[in-house]
C-alpha positions in Angstrom: -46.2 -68.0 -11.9 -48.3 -65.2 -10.5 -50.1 -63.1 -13.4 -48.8 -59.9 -14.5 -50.7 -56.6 -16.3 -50.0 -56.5 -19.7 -48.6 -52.6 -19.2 -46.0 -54.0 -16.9 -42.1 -53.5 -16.8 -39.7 -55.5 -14.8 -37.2 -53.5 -12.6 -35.8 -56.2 -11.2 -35.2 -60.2 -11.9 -34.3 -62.5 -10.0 -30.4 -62.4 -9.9 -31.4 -58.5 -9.0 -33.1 -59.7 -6.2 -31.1 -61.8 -5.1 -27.9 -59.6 -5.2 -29.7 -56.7 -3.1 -30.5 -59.0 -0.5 -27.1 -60.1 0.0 -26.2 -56.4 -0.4 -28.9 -55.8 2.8 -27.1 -58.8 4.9 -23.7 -57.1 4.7 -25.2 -53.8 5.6 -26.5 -55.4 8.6 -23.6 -57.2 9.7 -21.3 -53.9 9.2 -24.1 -51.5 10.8 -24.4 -53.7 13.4 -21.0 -54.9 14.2 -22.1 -58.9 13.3 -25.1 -60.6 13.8 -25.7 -60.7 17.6 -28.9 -60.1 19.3 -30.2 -59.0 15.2 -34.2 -60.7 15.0 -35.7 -59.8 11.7 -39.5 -59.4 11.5 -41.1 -59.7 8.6 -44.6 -57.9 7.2 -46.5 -60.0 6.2 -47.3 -61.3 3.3 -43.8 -60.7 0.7 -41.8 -59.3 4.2 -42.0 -62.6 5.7 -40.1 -64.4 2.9 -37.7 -61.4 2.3 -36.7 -62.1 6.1 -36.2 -65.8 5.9 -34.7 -65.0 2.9 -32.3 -62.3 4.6 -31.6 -64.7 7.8 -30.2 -67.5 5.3 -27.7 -64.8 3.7 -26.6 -63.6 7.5 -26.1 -67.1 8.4 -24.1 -67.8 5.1 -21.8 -65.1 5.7 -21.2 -65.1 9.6 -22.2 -69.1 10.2 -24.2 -68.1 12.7 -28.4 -68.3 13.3 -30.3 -65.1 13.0 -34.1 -65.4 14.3 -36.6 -64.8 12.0 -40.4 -64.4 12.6 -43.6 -62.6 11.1 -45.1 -59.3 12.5 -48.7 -58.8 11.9 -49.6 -55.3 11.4 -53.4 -56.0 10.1 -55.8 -54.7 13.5 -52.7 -51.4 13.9 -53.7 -50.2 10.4 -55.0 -46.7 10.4 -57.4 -47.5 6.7 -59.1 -50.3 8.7 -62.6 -48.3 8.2 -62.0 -47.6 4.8 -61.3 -51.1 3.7 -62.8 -53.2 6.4 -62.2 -56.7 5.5 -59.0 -57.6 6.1 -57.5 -61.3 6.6 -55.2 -61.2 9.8 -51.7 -62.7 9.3 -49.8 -64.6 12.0 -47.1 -63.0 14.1 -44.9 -65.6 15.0 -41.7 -64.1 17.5 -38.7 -66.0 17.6 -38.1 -67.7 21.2 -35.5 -65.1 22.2 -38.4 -62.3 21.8 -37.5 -58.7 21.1 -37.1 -57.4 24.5 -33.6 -55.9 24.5 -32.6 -56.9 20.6 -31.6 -55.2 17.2 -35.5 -55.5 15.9 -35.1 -55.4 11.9 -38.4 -54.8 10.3 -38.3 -56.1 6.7 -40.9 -55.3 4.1 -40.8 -55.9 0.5 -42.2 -52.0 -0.7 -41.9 -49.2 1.7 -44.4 -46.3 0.1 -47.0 -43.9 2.1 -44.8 -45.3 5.5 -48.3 -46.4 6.9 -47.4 -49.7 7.2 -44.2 -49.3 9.0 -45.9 -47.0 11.4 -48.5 -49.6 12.3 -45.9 -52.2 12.8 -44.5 -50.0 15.0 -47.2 -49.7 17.1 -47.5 -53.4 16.8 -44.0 -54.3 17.9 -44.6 -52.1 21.1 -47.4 -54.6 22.0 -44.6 -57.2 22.3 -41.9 -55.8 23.6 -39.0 -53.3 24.4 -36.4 -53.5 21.4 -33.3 -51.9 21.8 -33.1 -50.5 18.3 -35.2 -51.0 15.6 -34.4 -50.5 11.9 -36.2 -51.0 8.7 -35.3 -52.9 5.7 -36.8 -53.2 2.6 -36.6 -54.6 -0.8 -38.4 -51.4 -3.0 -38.3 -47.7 -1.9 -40.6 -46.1 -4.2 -40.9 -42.8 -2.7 -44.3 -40.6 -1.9 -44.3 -41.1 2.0 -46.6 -39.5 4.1 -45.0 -40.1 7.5 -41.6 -39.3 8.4 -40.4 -42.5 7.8 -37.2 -44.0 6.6 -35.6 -47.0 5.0 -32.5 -47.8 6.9 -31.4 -50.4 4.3 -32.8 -50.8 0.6 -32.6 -53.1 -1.6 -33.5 -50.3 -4.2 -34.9 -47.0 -4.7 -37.3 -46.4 -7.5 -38.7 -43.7 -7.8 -42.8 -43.6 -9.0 -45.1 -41.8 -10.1 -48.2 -42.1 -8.0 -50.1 -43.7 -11.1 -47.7 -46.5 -11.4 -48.1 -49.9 -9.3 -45.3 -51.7 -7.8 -45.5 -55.2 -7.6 -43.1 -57.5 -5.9 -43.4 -60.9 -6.7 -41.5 -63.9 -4.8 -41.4 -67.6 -5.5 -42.3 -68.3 -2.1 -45.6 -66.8 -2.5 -45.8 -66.2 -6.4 -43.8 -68.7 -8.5 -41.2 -66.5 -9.6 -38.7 -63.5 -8.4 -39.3 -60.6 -9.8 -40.2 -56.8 -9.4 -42.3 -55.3 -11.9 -43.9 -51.8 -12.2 -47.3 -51.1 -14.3 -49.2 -48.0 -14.7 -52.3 -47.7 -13.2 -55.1 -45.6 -11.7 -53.8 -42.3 -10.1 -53.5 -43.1 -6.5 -53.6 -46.5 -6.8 -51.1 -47.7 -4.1 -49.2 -50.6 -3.8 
């Protein structure tokens, strides 16, 4: 199990997690009418299993196969000079590509919107979606683009000293979300 600060609180367990999730599938299916042309793209690193994740609840509910892949947002950052070294992630497109589909950006905590807006600009590199829409697991608040969630898992409100931190068994041993207070302006 990943380690957690001593300071920290958790907002949401794993039956929490699990239950918004399903609550972002049927959002999906109803906004978009069922689960045709839908391709979720996850951010790496947490985004990726949240969209697996989400694809395995759309095809329990409908019985049908939603594409999944990763979307790599590493070389669109715009804080690549101040924090340089960066490990690129894959971006992996499902074999129906994006060109013409219901593009579904999922992320585990949407803050400053920085990283949506570079996987924007990423996603333009690879094709022409139709629509694209945003889900996410955490909506903490404090953005600094006009950007939106379309789907949430849920809103928490932060202060800008306090430290979201999702954690996944995928990636971290255990589901959970936890928030710990930190260093004013620390982001997530």
């Amino acid at each position: 199990m990943a380690e957690t600060r001593p300071d920290a609180r958790t907002v949401l367990d794993a039956g929490e997690i699990r239950r918004a999730l399903t609550r972002v599938a049927h959002e999906l299916l109803e906004h978009n009418k069922g689960p045709r042309d839908l391709v979720l793209l996850g951010i790496p690193t947490r985004g990726v299993a949240l969209a697996r994740r989400l694809a395995a609840r759309l095809a329990e509910i409908e019985d049908a196969e939603v594409p999944s892949g990763s979307l790599d947002v590493t070389m669109y950052r715009d804080d690549l000079r101040r924090h340089p070294t960066r490990s690129l992630g894959v971006t992996e497109v499902p074999p129906g590509g994006v060109d013409d589909k219901v593009v579904v950006l999922v992320d585990d905590v949407l803050f400053s919107g920085r990283t949506i807006r570079a996987a924007l600009d990423a996603l333009s590199d690879l094709g022409r979606p139709r629509v694209v829409r945003l889900a996410v697991l955490v909506d903490r608040g404090h953005r600094e683009l006009p950007i939106r969630a379309d789907h949430v898992g849920k809103n928490l409100p932060t202060s800008h000293a306090e430290r979201v931190k999702v954690l996944l068994e995928e990636t971290d041993g255990s589901d959970a979300v936890v928030i710990a207070g930190g260093r004013s302006g620390d982001p997530t």
